[in-house]
N, C-alpha and C positions, 0 to 999 in steps of 0.2 A: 817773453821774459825780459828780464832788467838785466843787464850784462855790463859790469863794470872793470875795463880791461885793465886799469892803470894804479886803481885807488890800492894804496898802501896803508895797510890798519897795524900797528903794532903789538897785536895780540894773537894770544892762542886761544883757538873756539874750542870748546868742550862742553859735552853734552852728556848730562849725569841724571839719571832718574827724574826725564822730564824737565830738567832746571837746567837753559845754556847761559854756561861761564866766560867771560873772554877776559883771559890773565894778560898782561903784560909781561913779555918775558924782559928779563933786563939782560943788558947787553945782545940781545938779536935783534934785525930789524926782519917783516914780514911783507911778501909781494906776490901775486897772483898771476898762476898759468894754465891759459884757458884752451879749450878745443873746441871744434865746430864739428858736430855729426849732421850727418846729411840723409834724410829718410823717406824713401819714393814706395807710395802705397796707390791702390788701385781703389777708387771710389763711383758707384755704381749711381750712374744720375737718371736713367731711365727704365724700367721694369720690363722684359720678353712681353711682346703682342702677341695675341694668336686670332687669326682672321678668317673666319669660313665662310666661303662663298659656296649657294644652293644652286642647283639647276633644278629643276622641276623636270615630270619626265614627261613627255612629248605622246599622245594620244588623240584616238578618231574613234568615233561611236561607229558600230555596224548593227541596222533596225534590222529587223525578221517580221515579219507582218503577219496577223494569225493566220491559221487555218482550219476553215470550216464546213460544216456540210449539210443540209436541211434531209430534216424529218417531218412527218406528218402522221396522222391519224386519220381514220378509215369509218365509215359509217355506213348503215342500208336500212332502208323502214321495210318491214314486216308487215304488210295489210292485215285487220282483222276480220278471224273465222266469222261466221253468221249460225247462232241455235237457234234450234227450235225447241219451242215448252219445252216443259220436264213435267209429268201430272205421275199423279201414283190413286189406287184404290185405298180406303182407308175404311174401319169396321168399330161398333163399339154398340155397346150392349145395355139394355137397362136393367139394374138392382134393387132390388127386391127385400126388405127386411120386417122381420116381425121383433115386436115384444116380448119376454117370459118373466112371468112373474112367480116367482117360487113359491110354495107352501108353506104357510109360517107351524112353528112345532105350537102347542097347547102354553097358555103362559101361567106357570104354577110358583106357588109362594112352601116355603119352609119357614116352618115353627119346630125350634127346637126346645123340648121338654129337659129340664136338668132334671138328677138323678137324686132320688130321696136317702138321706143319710142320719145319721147318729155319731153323738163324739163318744170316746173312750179312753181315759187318760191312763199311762203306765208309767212304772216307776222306774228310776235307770238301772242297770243291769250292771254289776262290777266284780272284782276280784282283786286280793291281798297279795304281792312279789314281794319276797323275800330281795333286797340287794345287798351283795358284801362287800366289805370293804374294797375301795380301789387304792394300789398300789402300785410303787415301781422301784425299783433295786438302781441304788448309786454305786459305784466302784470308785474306791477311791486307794489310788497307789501307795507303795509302802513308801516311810519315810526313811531317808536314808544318809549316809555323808559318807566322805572318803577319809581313809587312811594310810599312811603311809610307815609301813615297817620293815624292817633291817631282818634278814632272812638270814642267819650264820650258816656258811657253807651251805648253799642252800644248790638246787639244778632248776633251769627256766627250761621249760618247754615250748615250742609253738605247733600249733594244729595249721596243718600246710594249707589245707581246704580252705579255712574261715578265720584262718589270723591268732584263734584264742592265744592267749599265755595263761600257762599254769606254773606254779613255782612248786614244787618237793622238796622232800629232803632225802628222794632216795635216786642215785644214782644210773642202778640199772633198769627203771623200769622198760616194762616190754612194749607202749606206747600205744595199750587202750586204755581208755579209764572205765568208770563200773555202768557208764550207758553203753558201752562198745564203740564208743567212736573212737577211730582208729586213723591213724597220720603224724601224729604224735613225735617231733626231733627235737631233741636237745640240743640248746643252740647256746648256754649261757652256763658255768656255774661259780660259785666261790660266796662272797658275803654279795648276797643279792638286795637291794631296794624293791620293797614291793606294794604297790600299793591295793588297797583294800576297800571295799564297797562295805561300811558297817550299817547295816539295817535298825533303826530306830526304832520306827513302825513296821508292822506286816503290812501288808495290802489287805484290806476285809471289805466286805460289798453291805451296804447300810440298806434295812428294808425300810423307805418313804411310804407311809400313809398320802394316798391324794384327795380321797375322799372315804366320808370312814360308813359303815354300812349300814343302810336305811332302810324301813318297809316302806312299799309304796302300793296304795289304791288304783289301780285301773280297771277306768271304765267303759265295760265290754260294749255300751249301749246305751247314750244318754235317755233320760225319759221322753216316752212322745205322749203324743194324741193323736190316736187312730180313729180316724173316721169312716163306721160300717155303712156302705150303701145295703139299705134296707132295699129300693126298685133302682135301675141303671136308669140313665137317662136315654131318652130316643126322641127320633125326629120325627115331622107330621107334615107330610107336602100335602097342599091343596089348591086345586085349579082356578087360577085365578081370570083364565082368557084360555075359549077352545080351541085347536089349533083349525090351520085350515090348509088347502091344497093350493097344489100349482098351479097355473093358466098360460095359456098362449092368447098374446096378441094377430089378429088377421095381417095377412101378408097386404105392404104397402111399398107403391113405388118411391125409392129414395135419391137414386140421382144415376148419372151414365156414365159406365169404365170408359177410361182414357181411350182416344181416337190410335189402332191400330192397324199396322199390312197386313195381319194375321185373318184368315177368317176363320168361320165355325165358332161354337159358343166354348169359350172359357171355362175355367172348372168356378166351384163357386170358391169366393174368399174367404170363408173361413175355416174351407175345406170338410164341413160337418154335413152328411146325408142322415134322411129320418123326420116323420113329424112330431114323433114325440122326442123328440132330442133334445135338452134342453141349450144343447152347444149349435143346434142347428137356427141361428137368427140372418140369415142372410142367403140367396140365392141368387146366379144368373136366370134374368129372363131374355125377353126379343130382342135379336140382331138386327140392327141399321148400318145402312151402306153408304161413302160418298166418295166424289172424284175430287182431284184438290191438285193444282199446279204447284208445284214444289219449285218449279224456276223457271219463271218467264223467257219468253223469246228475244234473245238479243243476240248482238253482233260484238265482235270483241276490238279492241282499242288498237288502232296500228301499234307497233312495237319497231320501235329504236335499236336495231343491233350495233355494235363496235369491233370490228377488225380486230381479233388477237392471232397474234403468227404463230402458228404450231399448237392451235389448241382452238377449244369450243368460242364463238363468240360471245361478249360481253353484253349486257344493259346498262354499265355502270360506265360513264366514261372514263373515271380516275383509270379504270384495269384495260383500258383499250392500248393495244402497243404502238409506240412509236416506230415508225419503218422509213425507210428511203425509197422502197421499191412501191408503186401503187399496183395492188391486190386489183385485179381483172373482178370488174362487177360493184364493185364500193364508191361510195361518194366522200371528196374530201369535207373531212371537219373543221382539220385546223394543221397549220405548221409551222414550224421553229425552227431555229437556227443553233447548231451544234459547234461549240469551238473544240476542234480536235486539238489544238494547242494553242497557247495567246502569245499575244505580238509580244519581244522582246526587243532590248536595245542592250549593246553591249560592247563594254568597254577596253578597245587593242589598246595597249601601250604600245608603242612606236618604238621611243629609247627610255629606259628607266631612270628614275629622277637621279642624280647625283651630287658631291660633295665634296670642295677642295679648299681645305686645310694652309692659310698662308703664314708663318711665323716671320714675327721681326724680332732680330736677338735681344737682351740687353745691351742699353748703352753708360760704358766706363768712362772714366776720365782721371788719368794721372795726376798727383798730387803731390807736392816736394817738402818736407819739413825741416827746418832744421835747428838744432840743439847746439848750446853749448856748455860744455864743465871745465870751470876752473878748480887748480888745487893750491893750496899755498905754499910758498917756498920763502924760508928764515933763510936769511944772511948773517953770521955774525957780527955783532955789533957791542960788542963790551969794550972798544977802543972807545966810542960814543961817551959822551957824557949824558947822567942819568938825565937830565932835563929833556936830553933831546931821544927817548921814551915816548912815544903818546900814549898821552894820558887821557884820549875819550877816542870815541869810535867816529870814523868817518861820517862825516854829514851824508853822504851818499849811501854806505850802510845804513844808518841810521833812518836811511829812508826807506829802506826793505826792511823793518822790525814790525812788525803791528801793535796797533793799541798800546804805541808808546806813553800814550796820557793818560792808559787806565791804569788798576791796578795789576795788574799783569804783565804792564810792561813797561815798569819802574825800574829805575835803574841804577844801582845800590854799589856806591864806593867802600870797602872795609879794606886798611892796608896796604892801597895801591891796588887792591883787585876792586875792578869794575862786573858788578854782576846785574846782568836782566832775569827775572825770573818769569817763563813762561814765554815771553815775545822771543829771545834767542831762540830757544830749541826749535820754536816752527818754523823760524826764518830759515836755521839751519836745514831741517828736515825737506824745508819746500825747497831749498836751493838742491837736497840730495835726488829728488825727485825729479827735477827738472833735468841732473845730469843724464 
């Protein structure tokens, strides 16, 4: 800041709705008394560090090496038996069939004769019906309108049963009327409103003609023409081919029953006894005998057994068991190695990895300011002669005003008052800020 301990301005500053005034008071003079404050703050020049230091943690592998154990598989050959033939007797017969030629029947022809006739024409056969008129009955309802009339002193009645009202003019009746219906309370009397069904028309039933009555002809029998058979007609068979009889063919050899163990002669095939039979065409005749090897003499193929523990032995080697122990009497096939558990490697931590935290504080650094405010103090001075008044503002003020050469901060005599409009008040206000 600009601190001017000594300079003497002869005016009073005043500060009015943004516009500072500096009056010339007449007869005082003006002079400044200043203070120095002094202001110690803490100013933080370096930000808290924070610094982690790892240790890793401290470790040694321990191996385990597998462990294992062999098995094997067990085999034996089986030498093969030695057969002898296999033969069987075997039988089979020859057959025997004949021809039958049936009898044909006589072969006859029909001629048939029609029957000799006559026409005879007749005439139709009829009779005269009387029909009468037809008819049907319409009903047609009475015509009717309502009325409404003035009963003088009149009694209303109502039938409890079915609602009727009747109107009277007599007081005491005994409350049946002349069909005997009977329930009959008087429930109303004095000049009664009544109203009245007046019948225009009756109801009368109209007889409709629908068809009016006619004779009519029917006929019992229209005419025909009868045709008389004078002879019937008949048929005439005559033979046209004699019949003739049946025959047998001579018995011939046909072919030999299948080759069977059975002996003795079979029944015949078609199951028919009899020479005149005509269902009898087939017979057994003579039995023939033969021997026949049904399966040669051989020897059979060694056979491959495989060792199963606690059960029958195998042919198949997938099913042969694996053992450790060798079976008394078997030959080895083959063996493997069994890992009852696999090598491992495995990792002791020694000490566990760790972790230390090292902070540097922040760093401050004191700082001293210092301020000063002056205030003005008038001496009297109306002994003065008016000239010696200043009449313009200190060169040194005048050098704290801003934008003295704009329009703002012109600087306007009216009257002996010197006024700045705009540069005063900021000057003033900055100098109130700094105090």
């Amino acid at each position: 800041m600009n601190m001017h301990s000594s300079t003497k301005i002869g005016l009073a500053a005043v500060a009015v709705a943004g516009v500072a005034s500096v009056v010339a008071a007449p007869g005082a003079q003006a002079a400044q008394d200043c203070k120095t404050t002094t202001v110690t703050s803490q100013v933080k020049v370096a930000d808290e560090k924070k610094t982690t230091e790892v240790t890793p943690a401290v470790t040694h592998v321990e191996h385990t090496d597998a462990v294992s154990h062999e098995e094997s598989r067990f085999s034996t050959v089986v030498k093969g038996e030695s057969h002898e033939a296999v033969t069987e007797d075997q039988f089979r017969n020859s057959v025997y069939t004949r021809t039958y030629t049936p009898g044909t029947a006589a072969v006859t022809d029909t001629i048939e004769h029609p029957a000799e006739t006559r026409t005879v024409e007749h005439p139709a056969e009829t009779h005269t019906v009387e029909h009468p008129a037809e008819t049907h009955v319409v009903h047609h309802e009475a015509v009717t309108h309502e009325e409404t009339r003035v009963q003088d002193r009149g009694y209303a009645y109502k039938q409890k049963q079915t609602g009727k009202v009747r109107y009277l003019d007599t007081p005491g009746w005994n409350g049946e009327d002349e069909h005997g219906d009977k329930g009959w309370v008087r429930f109303a009397e004095g000049d009664l409103t009544e109203t009245v069904t007046v019948v225009d028309v009756a109801a009368w039933d109209e007889m409709v003609v629908d068809k009016e009555a006619w004779t009519e002809t029917v006929v019992d029998r229209e005419a025909w023409t009868e045709t008389v058979v004078v002879k019937e007609a008949w048929t005439e068979t005559i033979v046209v081919e004699e019949a003739t009889s049946a025959v047998f063919g001579p018995w011939q050899w046909d072919r030999f029953t299948t080759w069977t163990t059975t002996s003795g002669t079979p029944a015949d095939e078609d199951g028919q006894d009899g020479d005149d039979n005509p269902l009898n065409l087939s017979q057994i005749g003579e039995q023939y005998a033969q021997t026949v090897i049904t399966k040669e003499a051989h020897t059979d193929l060694d056979a491959t057994l495989y060792f199963v523990e606690d059960g029958e032995p195998t042919t198949n080697l997938a099913d042969a068991s694996w053992t450790a122990d060798e079976p008394a009497g078997w030959d080895l096939v083959d063996t493997r190695t069994v890992e009852d558990s696999a090598a491992s490697d495995v990792t002791v931590v020694d000490s566990p990895a760790s972790s230390v935290t090292v902070v540097i504080p922040a760093v401050y650094e004191t700082k001293t300011n210092e301020s000063e405010k002056c205030a003005a103090v008038v001496k009297d001075a109306s002994t003065k002669a008016a000239s010696e008044v200043p009449s313009r503002i200190d060169a040194g003020l005048a050098g704290n005003l801003p934008n003295t050469g704009g329009p703002n901060g012109v600087l306007l005599a009216a009257g002996g008052l010197l006024v700045s409009i705009g540069g005063i008040g900021s000057f003033l206000a900055r100098r109130r800020r700094n105090a």
